[in-house]
PDB file with SEQRES, HELIX, SHEET and CRYST1 records, atoms N, CA, C and O in Angstrom:
SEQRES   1 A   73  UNK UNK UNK UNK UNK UNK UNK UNK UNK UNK UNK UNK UNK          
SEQRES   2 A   73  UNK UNK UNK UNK UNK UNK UNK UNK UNK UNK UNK UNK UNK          
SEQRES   3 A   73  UNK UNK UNK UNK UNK UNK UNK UNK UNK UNK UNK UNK UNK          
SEQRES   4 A   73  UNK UNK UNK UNK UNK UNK UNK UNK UNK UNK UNK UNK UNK          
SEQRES   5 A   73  UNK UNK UNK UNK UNK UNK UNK UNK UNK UNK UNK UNK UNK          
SEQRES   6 A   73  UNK UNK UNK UNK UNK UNK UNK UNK                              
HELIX    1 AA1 UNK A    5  UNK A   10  1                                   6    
HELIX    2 AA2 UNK A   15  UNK A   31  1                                  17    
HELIX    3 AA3 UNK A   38  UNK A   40  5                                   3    
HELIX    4 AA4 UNK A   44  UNK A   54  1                                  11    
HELIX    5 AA5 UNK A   65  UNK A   67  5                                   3    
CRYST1    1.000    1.000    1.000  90.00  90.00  90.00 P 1           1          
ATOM      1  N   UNK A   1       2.303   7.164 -11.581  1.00  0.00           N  
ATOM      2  CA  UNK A   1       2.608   7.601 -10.230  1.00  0.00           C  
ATOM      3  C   UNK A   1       2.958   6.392  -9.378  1.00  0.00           C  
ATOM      4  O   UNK A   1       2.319   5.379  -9.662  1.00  0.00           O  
ATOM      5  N   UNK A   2       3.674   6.311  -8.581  1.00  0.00           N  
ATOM      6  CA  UNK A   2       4.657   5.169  -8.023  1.00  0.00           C  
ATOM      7  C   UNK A   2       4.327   5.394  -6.488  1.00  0.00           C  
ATOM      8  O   UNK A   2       3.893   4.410  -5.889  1.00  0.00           O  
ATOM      9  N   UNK A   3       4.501   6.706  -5.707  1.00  0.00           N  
ATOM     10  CA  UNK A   3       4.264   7.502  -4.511  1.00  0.00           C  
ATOM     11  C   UNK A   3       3.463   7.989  -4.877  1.00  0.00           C  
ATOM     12  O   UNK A   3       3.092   7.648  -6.000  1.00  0.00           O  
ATOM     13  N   UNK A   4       2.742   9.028  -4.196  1.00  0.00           N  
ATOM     14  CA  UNK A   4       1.584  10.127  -3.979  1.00  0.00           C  
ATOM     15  C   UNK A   4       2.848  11.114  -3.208  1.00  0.00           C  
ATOM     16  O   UNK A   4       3.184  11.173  -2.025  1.00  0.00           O  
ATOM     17  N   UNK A   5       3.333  11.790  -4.346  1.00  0.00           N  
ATOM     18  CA  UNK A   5       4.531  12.696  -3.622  1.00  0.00           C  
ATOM     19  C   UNK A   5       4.165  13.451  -2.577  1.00  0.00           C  
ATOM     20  O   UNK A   5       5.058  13.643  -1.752  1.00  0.00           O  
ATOM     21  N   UNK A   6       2.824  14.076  -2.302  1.00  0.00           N  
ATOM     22  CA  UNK A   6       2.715  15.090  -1.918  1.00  0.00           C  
ATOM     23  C   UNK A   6       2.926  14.433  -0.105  1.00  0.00           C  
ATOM     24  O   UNK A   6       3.515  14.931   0.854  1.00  0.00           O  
ATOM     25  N   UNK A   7       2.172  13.177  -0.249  1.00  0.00           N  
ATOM     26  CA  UNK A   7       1.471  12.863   0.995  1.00  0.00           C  
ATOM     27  C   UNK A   7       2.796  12.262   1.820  1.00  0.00           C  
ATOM     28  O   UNK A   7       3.114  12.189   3.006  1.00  0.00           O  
ATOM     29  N   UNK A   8       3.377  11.882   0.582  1.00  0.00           N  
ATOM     30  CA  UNK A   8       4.863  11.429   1.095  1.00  0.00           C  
ATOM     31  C   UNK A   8       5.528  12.511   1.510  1.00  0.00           C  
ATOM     32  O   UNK A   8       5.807  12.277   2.685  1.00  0.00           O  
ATOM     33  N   UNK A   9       6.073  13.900   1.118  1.00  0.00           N  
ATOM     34  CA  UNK A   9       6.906  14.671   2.068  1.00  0.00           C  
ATOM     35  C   UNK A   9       5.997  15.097   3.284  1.00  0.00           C  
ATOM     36  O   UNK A   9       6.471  15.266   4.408  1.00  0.00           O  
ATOM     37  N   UNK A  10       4.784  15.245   3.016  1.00  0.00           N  
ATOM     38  CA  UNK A  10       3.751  15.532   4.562  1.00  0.00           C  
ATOM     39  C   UNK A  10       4.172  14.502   5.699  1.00  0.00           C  
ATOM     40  O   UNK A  10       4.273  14.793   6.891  1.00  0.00           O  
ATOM     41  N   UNK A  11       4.415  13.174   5.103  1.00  0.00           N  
ATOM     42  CA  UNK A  11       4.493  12.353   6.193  1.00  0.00           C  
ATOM     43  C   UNK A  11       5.192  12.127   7.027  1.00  0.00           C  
ATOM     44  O   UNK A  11       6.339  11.824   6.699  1.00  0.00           O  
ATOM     45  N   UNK A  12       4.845  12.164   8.496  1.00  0.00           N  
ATOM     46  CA  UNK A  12       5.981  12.544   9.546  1.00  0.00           C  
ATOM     47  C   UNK A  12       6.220  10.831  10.396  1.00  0.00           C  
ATOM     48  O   UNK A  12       6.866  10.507  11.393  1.00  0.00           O  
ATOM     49  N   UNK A  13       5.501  10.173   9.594  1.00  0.00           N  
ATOM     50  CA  UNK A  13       5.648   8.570  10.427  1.00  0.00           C  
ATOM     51  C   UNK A  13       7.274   8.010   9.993  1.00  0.00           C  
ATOM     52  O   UNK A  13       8.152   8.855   9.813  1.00  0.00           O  
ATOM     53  N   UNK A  14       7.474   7.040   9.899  1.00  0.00           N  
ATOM     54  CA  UNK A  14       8.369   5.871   9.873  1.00  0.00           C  
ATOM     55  C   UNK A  14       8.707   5.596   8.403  1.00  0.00           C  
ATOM     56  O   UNK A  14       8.165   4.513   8.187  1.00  0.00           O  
ATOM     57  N   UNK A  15       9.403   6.056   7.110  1.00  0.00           N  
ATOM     58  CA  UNK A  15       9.175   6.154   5.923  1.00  0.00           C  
ATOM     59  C   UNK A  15       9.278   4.669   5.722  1.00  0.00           C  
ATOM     60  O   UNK A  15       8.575   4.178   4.838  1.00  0.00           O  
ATOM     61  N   UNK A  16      10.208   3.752   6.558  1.00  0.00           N  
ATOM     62  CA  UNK A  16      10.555   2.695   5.946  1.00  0.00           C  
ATOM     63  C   UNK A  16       8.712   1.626   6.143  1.00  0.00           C  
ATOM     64  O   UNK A  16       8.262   0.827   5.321  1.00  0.00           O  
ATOM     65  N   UNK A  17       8.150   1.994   7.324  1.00  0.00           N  
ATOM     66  CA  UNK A  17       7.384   1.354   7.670  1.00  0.00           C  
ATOM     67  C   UNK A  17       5.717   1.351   6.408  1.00  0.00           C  
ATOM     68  O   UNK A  17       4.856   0.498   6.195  1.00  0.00           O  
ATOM     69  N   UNK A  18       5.957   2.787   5.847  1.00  0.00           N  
ATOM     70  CA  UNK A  18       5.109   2.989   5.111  1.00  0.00           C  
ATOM     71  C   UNK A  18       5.502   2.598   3.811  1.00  0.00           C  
ATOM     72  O   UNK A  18       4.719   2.413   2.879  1.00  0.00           O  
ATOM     73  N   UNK A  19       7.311   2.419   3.748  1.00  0.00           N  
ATOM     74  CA  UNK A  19       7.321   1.573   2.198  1.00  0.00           C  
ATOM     75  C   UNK A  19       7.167   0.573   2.382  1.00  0.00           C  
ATOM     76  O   UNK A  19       6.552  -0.031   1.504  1.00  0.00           O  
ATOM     77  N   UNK A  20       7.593  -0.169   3.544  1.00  0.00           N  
ATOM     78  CA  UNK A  20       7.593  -1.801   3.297  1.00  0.00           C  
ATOM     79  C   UNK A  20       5.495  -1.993   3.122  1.00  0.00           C  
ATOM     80  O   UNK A  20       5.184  -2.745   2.198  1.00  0.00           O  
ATOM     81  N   UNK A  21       4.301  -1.393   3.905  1.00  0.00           N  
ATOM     82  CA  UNK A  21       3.581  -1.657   3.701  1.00  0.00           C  
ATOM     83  C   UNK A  21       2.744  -1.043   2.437  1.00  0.00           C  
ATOM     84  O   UNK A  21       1.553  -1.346   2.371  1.00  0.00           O  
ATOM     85  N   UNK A  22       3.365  -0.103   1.322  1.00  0.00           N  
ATOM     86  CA  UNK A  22       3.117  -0.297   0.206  1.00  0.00           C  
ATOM     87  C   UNK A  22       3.909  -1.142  -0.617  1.00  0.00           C  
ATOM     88  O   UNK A  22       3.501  -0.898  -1.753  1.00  0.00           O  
ATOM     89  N   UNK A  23       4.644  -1.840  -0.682  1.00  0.00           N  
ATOM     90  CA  UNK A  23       5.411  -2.979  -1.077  1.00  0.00           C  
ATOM     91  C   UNK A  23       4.869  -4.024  -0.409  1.00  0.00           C  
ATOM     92  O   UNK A  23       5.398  -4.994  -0.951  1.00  0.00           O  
ATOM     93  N   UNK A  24       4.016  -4.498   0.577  1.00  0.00           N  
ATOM     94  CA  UNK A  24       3.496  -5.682   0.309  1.00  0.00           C  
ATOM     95  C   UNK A  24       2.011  -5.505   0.260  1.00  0.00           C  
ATOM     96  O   UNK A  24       1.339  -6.530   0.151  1.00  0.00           O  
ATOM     97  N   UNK A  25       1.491  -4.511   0.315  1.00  0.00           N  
ATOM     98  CA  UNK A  25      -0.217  -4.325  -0.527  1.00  0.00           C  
ATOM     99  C   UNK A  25       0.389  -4.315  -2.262  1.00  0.00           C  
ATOM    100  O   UNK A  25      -0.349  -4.687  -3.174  1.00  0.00           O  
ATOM    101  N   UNK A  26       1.133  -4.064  -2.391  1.00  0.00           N  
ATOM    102  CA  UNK A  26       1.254  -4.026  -3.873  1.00  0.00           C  
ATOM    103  C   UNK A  26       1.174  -5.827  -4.081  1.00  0.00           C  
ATOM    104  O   UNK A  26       0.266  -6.443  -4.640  1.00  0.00           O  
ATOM    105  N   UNK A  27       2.535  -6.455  -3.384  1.00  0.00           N  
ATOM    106  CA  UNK A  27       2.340  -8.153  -3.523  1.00  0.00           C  
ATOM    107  C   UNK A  27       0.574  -8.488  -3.372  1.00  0.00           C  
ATOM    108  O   UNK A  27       0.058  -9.062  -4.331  1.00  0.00           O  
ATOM    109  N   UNK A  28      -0.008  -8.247  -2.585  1.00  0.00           N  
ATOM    110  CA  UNK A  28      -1.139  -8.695  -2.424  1.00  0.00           C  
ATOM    111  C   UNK A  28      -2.448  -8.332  -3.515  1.00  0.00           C  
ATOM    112  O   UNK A  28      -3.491  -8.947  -3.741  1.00  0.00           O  
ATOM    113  N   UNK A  29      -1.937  -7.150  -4.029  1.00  0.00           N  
ATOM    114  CA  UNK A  29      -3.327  -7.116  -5.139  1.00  0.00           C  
ATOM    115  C   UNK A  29      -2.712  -7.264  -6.080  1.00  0.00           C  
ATOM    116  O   UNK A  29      -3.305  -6.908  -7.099  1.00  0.00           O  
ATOM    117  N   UNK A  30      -1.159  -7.876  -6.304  1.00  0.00           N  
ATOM    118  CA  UNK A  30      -0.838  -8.696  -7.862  1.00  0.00           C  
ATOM    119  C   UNK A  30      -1.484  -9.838  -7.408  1.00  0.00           C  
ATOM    120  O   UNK A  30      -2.109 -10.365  -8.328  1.00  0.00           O  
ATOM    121  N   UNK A  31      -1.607 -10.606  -6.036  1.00  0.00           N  
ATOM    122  CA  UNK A  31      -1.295 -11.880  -5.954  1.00  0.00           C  
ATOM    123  C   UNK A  31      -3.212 -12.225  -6.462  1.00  0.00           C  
ATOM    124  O   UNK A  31      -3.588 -13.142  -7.192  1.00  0.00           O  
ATOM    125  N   UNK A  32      -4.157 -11.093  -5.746  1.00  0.00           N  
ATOM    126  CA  UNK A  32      -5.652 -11.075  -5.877  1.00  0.00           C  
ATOM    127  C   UNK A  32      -5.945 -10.909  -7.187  1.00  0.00           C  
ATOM    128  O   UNK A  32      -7.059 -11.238  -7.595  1.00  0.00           O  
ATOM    129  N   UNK A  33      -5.067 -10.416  -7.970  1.00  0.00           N  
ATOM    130  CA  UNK A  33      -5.884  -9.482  -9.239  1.00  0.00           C  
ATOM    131  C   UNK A  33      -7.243  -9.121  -9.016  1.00  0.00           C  
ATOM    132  O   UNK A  33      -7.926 -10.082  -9.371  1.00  0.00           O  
ATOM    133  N   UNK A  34      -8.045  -8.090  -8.549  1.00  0.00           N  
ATOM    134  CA  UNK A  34      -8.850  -8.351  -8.572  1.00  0.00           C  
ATOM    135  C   UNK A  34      -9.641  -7.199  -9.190  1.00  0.00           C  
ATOM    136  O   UNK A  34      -9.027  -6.719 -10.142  1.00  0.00           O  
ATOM    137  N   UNK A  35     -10.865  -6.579  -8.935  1.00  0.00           N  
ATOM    138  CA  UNK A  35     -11.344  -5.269  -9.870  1.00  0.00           C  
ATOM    139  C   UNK A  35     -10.799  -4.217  -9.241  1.00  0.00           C  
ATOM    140  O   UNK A  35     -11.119  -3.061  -9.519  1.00  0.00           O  
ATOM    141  N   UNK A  36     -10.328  -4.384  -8.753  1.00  0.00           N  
ATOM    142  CA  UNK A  36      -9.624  -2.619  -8.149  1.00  0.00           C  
ATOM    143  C   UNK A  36      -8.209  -2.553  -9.228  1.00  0.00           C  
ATOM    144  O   UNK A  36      -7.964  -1.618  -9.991  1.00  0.00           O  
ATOM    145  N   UNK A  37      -7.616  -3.449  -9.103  1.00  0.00           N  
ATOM    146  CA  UNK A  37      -6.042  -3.798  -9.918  1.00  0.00           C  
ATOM    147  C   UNK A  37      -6.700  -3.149 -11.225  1.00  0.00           C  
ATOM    148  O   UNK A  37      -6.609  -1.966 -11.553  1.00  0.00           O  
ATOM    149  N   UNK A  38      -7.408  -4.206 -11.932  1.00  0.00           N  
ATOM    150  CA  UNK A  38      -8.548  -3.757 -13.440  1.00  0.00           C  
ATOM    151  C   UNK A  38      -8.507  -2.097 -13.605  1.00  0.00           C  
ATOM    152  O   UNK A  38      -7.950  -1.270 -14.326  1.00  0.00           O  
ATOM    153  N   UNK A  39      -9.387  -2.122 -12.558  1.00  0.00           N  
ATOM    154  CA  UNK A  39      -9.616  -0.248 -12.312  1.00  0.00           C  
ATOM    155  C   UNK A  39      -8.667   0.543 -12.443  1.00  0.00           C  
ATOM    156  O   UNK A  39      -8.906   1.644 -12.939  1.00  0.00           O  
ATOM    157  N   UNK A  40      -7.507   0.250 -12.091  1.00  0.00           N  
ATOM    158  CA  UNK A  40      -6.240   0.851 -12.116  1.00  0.00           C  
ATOM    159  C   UNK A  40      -5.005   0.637 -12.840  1.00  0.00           C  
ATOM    160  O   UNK A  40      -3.918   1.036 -12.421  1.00  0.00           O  
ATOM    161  N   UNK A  41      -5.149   0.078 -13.808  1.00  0.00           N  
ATOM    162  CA  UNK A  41      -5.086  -0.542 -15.220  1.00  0.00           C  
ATOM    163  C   UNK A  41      -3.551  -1.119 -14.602  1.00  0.00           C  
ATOM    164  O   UNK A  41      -2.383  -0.732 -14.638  1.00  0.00           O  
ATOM    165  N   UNK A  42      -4.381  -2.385 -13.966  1.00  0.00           N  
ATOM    166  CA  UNK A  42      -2.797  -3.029 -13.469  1.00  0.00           C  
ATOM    167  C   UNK A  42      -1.950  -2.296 -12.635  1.00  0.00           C  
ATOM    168  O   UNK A  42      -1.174  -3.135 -12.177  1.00  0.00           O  
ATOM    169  N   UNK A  43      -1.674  -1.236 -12.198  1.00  0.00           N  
ATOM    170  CA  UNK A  43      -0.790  -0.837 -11.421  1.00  0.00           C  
ATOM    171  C   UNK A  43      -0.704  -0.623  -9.973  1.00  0.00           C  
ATOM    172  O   UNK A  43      -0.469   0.460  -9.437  1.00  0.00           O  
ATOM    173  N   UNK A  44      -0.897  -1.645  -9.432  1.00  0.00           N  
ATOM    174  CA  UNK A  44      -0.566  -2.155  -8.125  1.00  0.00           C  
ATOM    175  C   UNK A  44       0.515  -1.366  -7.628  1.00  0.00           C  
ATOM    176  O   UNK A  44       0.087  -1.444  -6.476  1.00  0.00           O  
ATOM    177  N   UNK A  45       1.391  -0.778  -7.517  1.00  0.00           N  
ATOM    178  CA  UNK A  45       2.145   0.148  -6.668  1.00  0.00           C  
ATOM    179  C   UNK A  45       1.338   1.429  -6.493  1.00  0.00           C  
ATOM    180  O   UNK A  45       0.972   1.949  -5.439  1.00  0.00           O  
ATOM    181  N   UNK A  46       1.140   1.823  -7.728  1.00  0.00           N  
ATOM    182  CA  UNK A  46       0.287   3.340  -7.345  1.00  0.00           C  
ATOM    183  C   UNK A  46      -1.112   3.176  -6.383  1.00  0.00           C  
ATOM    184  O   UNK A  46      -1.651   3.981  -5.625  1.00  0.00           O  
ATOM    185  N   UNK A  47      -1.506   1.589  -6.800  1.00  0.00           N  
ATOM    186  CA  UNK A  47      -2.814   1.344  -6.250  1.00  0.00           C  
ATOM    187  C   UNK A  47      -2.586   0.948  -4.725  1.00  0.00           C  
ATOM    188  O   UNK A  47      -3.422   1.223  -3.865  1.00  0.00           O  
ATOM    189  N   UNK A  48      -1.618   0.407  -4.503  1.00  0.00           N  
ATOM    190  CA  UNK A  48      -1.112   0.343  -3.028  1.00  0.00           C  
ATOM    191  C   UNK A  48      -1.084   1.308  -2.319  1.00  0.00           C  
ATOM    192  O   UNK A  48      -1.861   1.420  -1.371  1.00  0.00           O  
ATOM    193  N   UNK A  49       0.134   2.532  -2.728  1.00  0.00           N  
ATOM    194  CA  UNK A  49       0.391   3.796  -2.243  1.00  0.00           C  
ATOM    195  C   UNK A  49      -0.388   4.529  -1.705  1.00  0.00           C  
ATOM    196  O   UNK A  49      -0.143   4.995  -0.592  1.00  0.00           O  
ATOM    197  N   UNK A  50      -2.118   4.949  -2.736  1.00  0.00           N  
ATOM    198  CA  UNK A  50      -2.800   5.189  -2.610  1.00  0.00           C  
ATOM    199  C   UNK A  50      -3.914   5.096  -1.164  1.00  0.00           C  
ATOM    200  O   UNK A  50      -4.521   5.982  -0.562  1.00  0.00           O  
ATOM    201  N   UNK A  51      -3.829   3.432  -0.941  1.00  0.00           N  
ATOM    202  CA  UNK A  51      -4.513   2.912  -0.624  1.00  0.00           C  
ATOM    203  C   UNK A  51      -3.607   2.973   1.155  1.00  0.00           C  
ATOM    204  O   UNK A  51      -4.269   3.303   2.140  1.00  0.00           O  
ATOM    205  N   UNK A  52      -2.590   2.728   1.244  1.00  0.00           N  
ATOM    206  CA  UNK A  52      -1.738   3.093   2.311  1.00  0.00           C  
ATOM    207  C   UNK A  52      -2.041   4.772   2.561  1.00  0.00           C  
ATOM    208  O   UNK A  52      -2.858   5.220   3.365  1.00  0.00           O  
ATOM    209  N   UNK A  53      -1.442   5.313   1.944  1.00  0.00           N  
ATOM    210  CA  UNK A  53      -1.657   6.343   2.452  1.00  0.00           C  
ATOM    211  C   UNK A  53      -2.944   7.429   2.784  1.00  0.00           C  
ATOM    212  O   UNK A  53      -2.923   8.328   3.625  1.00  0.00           O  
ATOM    213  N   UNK A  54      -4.016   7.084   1.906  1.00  0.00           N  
ATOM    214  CA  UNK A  54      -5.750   7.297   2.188  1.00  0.00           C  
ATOM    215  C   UNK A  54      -6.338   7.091   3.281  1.00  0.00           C  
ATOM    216  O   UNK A  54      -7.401   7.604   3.632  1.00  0.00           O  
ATOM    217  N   UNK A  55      -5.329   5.923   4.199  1.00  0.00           N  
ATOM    218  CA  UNK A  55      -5.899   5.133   5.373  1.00  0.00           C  
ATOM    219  C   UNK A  55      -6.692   3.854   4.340  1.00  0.00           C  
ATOM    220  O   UNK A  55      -6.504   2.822   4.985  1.00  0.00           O  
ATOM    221  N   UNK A  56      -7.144   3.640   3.598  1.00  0.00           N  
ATOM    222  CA  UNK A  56      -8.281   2.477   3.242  1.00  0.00           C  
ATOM    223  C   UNK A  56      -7.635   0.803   3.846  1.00  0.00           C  
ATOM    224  O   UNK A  56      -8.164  -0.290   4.043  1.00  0.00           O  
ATOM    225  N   UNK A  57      -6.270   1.341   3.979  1.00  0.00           N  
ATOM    226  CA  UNK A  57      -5.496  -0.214   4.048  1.00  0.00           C  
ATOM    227  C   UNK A  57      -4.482  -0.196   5.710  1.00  0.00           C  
ATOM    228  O   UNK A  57      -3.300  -0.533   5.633  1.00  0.00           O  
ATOM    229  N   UNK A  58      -4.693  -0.049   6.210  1.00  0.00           N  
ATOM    230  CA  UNK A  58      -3.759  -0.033   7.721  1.00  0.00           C  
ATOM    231  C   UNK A  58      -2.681  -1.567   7.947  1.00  0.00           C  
ATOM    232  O   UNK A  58      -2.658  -2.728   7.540  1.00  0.00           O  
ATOM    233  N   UNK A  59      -2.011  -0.811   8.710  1.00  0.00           N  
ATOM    234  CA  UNK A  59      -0.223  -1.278   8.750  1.00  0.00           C  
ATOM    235  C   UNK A  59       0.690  -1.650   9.817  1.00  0.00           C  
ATOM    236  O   UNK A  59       0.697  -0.923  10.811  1.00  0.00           O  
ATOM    237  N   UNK A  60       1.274  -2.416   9.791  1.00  0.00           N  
ATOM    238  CA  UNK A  60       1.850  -2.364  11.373  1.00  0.00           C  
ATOM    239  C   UNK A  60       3.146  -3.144  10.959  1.00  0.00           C  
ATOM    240  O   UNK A  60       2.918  -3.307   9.760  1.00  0.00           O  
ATOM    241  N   UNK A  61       4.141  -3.622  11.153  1.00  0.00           N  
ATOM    242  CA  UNK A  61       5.514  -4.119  11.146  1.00  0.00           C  
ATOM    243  C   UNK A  61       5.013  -5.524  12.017  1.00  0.00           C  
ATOM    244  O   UNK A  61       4.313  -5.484  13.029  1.00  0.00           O  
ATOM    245  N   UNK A  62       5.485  -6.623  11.444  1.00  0.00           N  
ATOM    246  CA  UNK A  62       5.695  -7.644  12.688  1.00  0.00           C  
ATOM    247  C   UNK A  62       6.391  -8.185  12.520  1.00  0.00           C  
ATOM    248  O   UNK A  62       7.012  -7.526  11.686  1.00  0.00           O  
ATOM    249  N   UNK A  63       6.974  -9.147  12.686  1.00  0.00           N  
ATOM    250  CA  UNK A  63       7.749 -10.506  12.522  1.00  0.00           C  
ATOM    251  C   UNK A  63       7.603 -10.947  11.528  1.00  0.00           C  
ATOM    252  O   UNK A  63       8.426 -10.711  10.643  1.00  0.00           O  
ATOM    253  N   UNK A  64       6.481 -11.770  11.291  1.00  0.00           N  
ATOM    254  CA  UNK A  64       5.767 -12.196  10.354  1.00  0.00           C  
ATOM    255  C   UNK A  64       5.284 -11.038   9.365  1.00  0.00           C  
ATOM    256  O   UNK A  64       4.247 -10.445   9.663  1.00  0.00           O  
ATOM    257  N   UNK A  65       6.025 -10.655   8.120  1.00  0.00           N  
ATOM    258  CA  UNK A  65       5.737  -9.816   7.230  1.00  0.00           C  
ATOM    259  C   UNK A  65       4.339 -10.336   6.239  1.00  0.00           C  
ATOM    260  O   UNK A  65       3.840  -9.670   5.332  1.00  0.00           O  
ATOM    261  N   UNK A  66       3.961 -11.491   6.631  1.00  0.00           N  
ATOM    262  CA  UNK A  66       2.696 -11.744   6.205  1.00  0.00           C  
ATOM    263  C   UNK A  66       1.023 -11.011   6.301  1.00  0.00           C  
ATOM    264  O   UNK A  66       0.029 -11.245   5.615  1.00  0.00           O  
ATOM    265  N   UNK A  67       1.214 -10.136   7.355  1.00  0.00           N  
ATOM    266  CA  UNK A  67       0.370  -9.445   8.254  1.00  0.00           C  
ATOM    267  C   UNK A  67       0.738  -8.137   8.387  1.00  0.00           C  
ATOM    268  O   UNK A  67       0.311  -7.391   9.268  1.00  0.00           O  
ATOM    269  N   UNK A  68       1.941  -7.679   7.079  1.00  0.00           N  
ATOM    270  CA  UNK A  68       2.336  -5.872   7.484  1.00  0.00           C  
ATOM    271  C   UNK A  68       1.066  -5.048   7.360  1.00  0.00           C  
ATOM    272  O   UNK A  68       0.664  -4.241   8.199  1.00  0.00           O  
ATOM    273  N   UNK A  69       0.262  -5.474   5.763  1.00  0.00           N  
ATOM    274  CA  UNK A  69      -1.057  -4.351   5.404  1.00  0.00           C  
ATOM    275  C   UNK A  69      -2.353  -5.343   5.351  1.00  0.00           C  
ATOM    276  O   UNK A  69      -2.653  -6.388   4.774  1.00  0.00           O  
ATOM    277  N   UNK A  70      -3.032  -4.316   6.397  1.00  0.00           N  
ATOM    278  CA  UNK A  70      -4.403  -4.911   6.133  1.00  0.00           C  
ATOM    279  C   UNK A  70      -5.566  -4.176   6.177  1.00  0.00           C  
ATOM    280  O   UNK A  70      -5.659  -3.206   6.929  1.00  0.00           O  
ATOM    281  N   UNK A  71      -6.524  -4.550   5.409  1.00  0.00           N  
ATOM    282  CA  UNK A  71      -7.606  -4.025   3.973  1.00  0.00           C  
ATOM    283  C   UNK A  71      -8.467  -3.959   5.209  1.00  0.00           C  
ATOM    284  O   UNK A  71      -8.889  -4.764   6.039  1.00  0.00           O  
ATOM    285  N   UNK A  72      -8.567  -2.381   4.935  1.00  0.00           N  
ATOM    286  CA  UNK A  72      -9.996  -1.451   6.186  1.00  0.00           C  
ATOM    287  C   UNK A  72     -11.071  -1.993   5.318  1.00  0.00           C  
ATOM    288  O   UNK A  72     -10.856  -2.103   4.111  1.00  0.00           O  
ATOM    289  N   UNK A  73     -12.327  -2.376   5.883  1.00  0.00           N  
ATOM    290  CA  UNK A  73     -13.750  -2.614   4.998  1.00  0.00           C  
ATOM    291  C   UNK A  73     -14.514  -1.927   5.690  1.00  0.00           C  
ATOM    292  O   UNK A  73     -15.701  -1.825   5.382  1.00  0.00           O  
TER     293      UNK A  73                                                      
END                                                                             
């Protein structure tokens, strides 16, 4: 799974805003590897997607694409 199809046609936000911030949570838990990646047998896009769209990871556009997704604790 690449998207979470479902949550994706539900979604009435900004599509580009929600790909670019599963495209760089994905960069960020290749860049971490860490036990969640493990857990999810490596697949950092689905594990992104997920994680974007669950709310667990919140998002915003800036300038600085360094700071698009960041990890709710």
């Amino acid at each position: 799974m690449i998207f979470p199809l479902e949550e994706l046609i539900k979604y009435q936000g900004n599509i580009y805003e929600i790909t670019s911030a599963a495209s760089r949570r994905s960069y960020q838990l290749s860049r971490l590897d860490g036990p969640e990646v493990e857990e999810n047998d490596g697949k950092v896009v689905s594990l992104a997607a997920r994680q974007v769209f669950n709310g667990s990871v919140k998002f915003r556009l800036t300038e600085n694409t360094e700071n698009i997704a960041i990890p709710v604790h």
